[in-house]
C-alpha positions in Angstrom: 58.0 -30.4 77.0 58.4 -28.1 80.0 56.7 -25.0 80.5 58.5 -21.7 79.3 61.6 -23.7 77.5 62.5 -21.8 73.8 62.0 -24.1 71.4 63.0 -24.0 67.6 61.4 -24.7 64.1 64.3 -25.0 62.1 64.1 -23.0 58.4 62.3 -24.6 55.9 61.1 -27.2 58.1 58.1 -27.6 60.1 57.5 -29.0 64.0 54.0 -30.1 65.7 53.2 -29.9 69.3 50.4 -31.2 71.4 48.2 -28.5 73.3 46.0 -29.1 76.5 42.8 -27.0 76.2 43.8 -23.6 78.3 47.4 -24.2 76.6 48.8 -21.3 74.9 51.2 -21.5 72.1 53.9 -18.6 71.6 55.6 -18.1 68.3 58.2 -16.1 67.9 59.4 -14.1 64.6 62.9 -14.3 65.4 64.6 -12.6 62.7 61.4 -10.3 62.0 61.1 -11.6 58.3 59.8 -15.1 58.7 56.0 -16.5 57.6 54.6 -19.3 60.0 51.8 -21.6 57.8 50.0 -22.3 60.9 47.3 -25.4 61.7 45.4 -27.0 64.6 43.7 -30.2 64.6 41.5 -31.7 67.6 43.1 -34.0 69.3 39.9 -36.0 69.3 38.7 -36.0 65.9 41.3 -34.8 63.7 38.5 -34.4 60.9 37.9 -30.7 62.9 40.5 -28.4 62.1 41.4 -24.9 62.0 39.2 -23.3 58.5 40.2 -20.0 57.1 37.0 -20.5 55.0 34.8 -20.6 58.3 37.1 -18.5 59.8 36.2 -15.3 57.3 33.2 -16.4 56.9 32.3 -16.0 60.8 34.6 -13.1 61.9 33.6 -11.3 59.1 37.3 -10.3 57.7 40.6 -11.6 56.4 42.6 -10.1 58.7 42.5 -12.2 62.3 43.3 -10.0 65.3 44.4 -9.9 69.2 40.7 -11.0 70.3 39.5 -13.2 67.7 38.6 -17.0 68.1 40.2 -18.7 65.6 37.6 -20.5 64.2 37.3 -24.4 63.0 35.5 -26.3 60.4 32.7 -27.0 62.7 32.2 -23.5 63.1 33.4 -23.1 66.9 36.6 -21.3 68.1 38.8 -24.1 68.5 41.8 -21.4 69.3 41.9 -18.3 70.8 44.0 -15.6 69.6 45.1 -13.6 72.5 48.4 -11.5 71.7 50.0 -9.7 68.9 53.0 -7.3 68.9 53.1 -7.1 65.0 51.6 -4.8 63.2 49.0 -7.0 63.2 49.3 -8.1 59.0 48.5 -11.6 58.7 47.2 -14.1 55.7 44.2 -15.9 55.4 43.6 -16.4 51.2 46.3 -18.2 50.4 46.6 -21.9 50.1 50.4 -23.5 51.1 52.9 -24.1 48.7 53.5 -27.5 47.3 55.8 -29.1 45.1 53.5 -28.2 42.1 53.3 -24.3 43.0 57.6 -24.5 42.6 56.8 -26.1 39.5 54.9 -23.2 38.4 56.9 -21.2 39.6 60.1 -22.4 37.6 61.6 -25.4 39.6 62.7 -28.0 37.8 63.6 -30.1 40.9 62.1 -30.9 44.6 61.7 -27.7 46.6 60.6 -27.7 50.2 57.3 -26.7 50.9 55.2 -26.2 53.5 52.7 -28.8 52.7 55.4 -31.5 53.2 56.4 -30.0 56.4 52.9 -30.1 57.7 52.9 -34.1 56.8 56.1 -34.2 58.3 55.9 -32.6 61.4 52.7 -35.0 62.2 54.5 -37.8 61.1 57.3 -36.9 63.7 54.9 -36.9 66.1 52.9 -40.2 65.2 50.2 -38.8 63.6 48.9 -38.3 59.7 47.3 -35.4 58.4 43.7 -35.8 57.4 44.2 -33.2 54.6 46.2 -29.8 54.3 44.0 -27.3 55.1 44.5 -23.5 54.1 46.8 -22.6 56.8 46.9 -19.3 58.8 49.7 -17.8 56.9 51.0 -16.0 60.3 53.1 -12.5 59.6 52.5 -13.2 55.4 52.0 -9.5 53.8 49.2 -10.3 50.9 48.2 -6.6 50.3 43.9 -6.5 48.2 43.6 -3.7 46.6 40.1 -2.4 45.9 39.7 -4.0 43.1 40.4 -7.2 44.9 44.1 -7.7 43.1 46.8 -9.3 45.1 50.2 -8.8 45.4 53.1 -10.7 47.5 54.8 -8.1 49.7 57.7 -8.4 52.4 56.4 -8.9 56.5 56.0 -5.6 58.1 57.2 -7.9 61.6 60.7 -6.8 62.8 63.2 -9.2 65.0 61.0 -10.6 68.2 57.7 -9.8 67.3 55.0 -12.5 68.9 52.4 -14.1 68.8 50.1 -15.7 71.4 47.7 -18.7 70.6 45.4 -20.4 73.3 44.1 -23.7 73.1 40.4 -23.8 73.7 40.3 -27.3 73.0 42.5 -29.8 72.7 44.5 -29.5 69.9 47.9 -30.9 67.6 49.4 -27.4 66.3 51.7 -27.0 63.5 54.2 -24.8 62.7 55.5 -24.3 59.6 58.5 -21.9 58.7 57.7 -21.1 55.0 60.5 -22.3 52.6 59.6 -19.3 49.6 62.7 -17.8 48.6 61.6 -17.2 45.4 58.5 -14.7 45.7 59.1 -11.7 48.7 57.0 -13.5 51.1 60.3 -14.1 53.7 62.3 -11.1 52.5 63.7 -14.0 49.8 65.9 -15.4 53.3 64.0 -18.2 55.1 65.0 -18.5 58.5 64.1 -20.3 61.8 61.5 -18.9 64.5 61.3 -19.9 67.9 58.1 -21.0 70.1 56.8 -21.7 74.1 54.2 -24.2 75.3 52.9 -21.8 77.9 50.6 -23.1 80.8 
C-alpha cells in the first residue's frame, strides 16, 4: 500500500489495514454523514486491543479529542489521536450492531452489521478477531442528557471532514462504515468513506 494513495471502504462493508508504529491512519467522511466503528489490535498480541472501557476510564471522558491517546486494554495508548476537523462529536458507549440488534430492531432477515464487517475485514486480511470489542464509534452523534438518557442523533460532520490516527505501536486497524439505515445514526443513507496510510 503506497503512501498517500486514497483508498475506499465501500458502504456497509468494512476493510483492515496493517499500521507500522509511527504510521498514521487518515479517514475520511466523504459525504459528511457517515459513522466509522473503528478498532486496533497489536500486531503482536492481538489479545491487546483498543478499550473504550479503559479508554474513559483513563482520559476521564466519553468524548475522545485531537490530543488524546487512545487507549488499550492494557491500559497504554496504543494510538494516538492527532487531528480532527469535525466538530469533534464522537461515540464511545455504544456497542456495534449485530444481527441480533436488527432483530430487535424489526428485521426479519440478515442485515449487515458492523460486527460482521469487523470479522470480515480480518479475515480478508488473514487474520481472526479475538473478540469484537466496543468500537470507537468515529463521527456517531449519541447526545447524554443530564440525566444520563441517550438518544440517537444525525453527525454534525459535513462532506471531507478528517480524521488523523497514529500508530504508536504496531497495530491491525479496522474500519467499519456503519450499515444503520434504520435509526438516524448515518442520516438513514449509508455511504462509503475514504482513507490514507500516511508515513
Amino acid at each position: 500500500m503506497s503512501n498517500q494513495e486514497i483508498l475506499t471502504v465501500p458502504a456497509r462493508r468494512g476493510r483492515a489495514v496493517r499500521l507500522n508504529a509511527g504510521q498514521s491512519l487518515k479517514i475520511i467522511n466523504t459525504h459528511g454523514h457517515q459513522v466509522v466503528d473503528f478498532w486496533a489490535f497489536s500486531t503482536e498480541d492481538m489479545s491487546e486491543f483498543l478499550s473504550m472501557e479503559h479508554l474513559r476510564a483513563t482520559l476521564t471522558t466519553i468524548f475522545p479529542q485531537a490530543g488524546h491517546g487512545l487507549i488499550g486494554n492494557r491500559r497504554r495508548a496504543i494510538m494516538d489521536f492527532v487531528e480532527d476537523t469535525s466538530p469533534g462529536v464522537h461515540d464511545t458507549i455504544m456497542a456495534a450492531c449485530d444481527n441480533y440488534r436488527y432483530g430487535l430492531l424489526g428485521c426479519t432477515e440478515y442485515h449487515d452489521n458492523c460486527t460482521d464487517n469487523l470479522k470480515a475485514a480480518m479475515r480478508a486480511i488473514g487474520l481472526e478477531a479475538p473478540e469484537v470489542p466496543s468500537p470507537l464509534n468515529i463521527w456517531m452523534n449519541i447526545p447524554v442528557a443530564p440525566d444520563g438518557a441517550t438518544t440517537w442523533g444525525e453527525p454534525v460532520s459535513k462532506a471531507g471532514d478528517y480524521v488523523v490516527l497514529k500508530a504508536l505501536i504496531d497495530v491491525v486497524a479496522v474500519m467499519s462504515c456503519c450499515p444503520q439505515d434504520i435509526l438516524p445514526v448515518n442520516a438513514g443513507a449509508p455511504t462509503e468513506v475514504h482513507f490514507q496510510v500516511l508515513n
